[in-house]
N, C-alpha and C positions, 0 to 999 in steps of 0.2 A: 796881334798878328800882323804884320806886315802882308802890304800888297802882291809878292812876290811868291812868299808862301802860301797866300789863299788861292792865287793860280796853280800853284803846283797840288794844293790839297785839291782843286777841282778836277785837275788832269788824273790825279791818281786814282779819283773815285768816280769818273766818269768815263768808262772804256771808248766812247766814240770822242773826246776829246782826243785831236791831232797834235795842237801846238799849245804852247802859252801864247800865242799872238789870235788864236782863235778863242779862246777862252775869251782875252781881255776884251775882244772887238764883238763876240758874239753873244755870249752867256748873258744872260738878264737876270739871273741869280747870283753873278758878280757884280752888275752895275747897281742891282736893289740894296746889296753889304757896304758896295762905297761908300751910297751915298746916304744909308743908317752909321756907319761909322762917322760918317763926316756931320750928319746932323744929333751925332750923341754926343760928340765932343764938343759943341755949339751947347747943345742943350748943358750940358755938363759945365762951363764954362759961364754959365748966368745969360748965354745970350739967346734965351728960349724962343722969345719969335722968330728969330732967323735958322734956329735948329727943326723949329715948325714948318717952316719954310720953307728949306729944305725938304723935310718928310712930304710936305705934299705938293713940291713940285715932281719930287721922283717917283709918287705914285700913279702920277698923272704919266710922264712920261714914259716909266718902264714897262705900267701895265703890266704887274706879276699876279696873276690869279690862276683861281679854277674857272674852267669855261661854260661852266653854270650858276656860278658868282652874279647877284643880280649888283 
């Protein structure tokens, strides 16, 4: 799925979504997809440290959880 379409499937199934330019700059449910898509085609590609890498720098900085998550 392309970039383009995972904005528009966000808009479609989130009714306070306004724009695709809110989604792309807002939503951390879209930046946590990129940057698994970006570090599974790493991974998938033999370059598994750097696909690791990835996965835990974007967990670091998206911070996607539950807020009772220890």
């Amino acid at each position: 799925m392309r970039l383009k379409e995972t904005i528009e499937a966000y808009r479609r199934n989130d009714p306070a979504a306004r724009s695709g330019w809110e989604v792309f700059w807002l939503y951390n449910g879209l930046h946590a997809t990129m940057y698994y898509r970006v570090a599974h085609w790493l991974y998938e590609h033999r370059l598994r440290f750097l696909g690791r890498w990835v996965s835990q720098f974007a967990r670091r900085h998206i911070r996607v959880g539950h807020w009772s998550a220890t």
